[in-house]
C-alpha atoms as one frame of an Amber mdcrd trajectory, in Angstrom:
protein
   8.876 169.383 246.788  10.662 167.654 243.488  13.638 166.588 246.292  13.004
 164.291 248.472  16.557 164.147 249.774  19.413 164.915 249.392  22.696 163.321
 251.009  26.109 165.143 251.167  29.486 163.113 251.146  32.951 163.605 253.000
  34.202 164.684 249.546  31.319 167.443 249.154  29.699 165.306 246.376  25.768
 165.587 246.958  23.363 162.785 245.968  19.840 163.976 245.459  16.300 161.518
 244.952  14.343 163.743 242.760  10.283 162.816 242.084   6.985 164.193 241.246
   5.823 165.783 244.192   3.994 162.788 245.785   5.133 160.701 248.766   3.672
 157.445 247.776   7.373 156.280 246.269   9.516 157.700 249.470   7.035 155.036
 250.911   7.224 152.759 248.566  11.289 152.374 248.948  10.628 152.086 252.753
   8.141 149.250 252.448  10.389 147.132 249.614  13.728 147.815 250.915  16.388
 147.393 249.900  14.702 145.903 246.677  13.309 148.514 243.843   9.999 147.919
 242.205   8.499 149.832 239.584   6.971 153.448 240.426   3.851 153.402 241.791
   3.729 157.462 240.856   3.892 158.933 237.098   7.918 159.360 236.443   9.576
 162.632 236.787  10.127 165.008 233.346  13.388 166.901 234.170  12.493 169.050
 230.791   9.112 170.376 231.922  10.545 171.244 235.733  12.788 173.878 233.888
  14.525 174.927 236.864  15.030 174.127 240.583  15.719 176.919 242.861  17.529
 176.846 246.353  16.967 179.105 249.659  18.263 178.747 252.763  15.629 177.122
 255.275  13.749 179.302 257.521  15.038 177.916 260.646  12.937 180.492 263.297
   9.684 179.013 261.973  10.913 175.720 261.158  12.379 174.801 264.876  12.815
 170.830 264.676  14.775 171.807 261.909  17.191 173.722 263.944  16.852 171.245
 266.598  18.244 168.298 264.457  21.154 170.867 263.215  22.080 171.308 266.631
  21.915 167.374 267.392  24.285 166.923 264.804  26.628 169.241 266.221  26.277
 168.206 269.310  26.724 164.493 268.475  26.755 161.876 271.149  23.494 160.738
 271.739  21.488 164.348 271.382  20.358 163.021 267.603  19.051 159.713 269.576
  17.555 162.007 272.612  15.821 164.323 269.648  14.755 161.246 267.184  13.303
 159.495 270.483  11.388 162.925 271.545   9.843 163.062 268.302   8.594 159.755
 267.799   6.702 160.658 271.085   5.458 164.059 270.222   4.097 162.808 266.871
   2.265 159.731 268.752   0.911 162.080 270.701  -0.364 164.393 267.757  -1.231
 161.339 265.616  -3.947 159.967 268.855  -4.924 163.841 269.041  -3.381 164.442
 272.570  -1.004 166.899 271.073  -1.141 169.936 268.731   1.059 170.128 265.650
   2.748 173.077 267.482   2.654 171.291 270.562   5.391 169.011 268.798   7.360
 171.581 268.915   6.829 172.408 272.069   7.558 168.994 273.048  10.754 168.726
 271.715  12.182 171.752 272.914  11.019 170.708 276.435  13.074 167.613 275.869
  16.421 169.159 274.228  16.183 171.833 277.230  16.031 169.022 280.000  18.968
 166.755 278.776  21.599 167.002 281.036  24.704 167.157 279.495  26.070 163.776
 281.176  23.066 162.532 279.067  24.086 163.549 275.969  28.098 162.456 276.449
  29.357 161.119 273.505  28.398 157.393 273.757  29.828 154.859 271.495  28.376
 151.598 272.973  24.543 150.997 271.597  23.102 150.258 274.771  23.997 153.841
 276.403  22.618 155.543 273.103  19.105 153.421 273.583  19.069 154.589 277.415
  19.865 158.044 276.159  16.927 157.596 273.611  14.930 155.818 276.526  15.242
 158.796 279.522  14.214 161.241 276.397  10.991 159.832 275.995  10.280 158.986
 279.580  11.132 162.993 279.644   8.707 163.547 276.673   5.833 161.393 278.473
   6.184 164.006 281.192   5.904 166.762 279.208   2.482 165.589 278.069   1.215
 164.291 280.902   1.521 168.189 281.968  -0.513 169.324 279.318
């Protein structure tokens, strides 16, 4: 919970934003981007964390997590389709129409019934926002069912 993120370059170099465990200053830098104001969280002490340790994520429990691997794979507009599905799924949680499991549900609903002429590999905005678009009109079904 000390990494917040962690971004991996074409030459294998890996960026990381390390913090206190607290989310306040990941949303801090999304409310004053791009600009950087002071913390609004006590600063991080490298010296009394010791140690960081690393495991390999639990994928079978953690299923948007393998989802979003397999968007990236996939590439095309399946990131789009997913990202779009979500924001759906977690509207629907957030107004308590939707479990926190049912998110899950959700989304594999919506990976499952993108056709794979929807998720060609478009390169023109507009066919990635109809892609993103047909995936939430697809999610809106799903909970309508429920």
């Amino acid at each position: 919970s000390i990494i917040h993120s962690l971004v991996e370059y074409c030459d294998g170099a890996v960026i990381a934003q390390l913090s206190v465990p607290d989310m306040r200053l990941c949303v801090q830098y999304g409310i004053e981007a791009p600009d950087r104001k002071p913390a609004c969280i006590r600063r991080l002490d490298l010296a009394t964390v010791g140690s960081l340790s690393f495991s390999r994520p639990d994928t079978d429990t953690f299923i948007p997590l393998k989802l979003a691997y397999e968007a990236l794979r996939a590439g095309g507009a399946i990131p789009a389709i997913l990202h779009a599905a979500n924001e759906a799924a977690v509207s629907a949680f957030l107004q308590n129409r939707l479990s926190f499991v049912g998110i899950f549900d959700c989304l594999l609903y919506v990976m499952n019934a993108v056709s794979d002429a929807e998720a060609v590999n478009p390169f023109v905005l507009s066919d990635i926002l109809g892609a993103a678009r047909g995936a939430q009109r697809i999610a809106c079904d799903f909970l309508a069912s429920r």
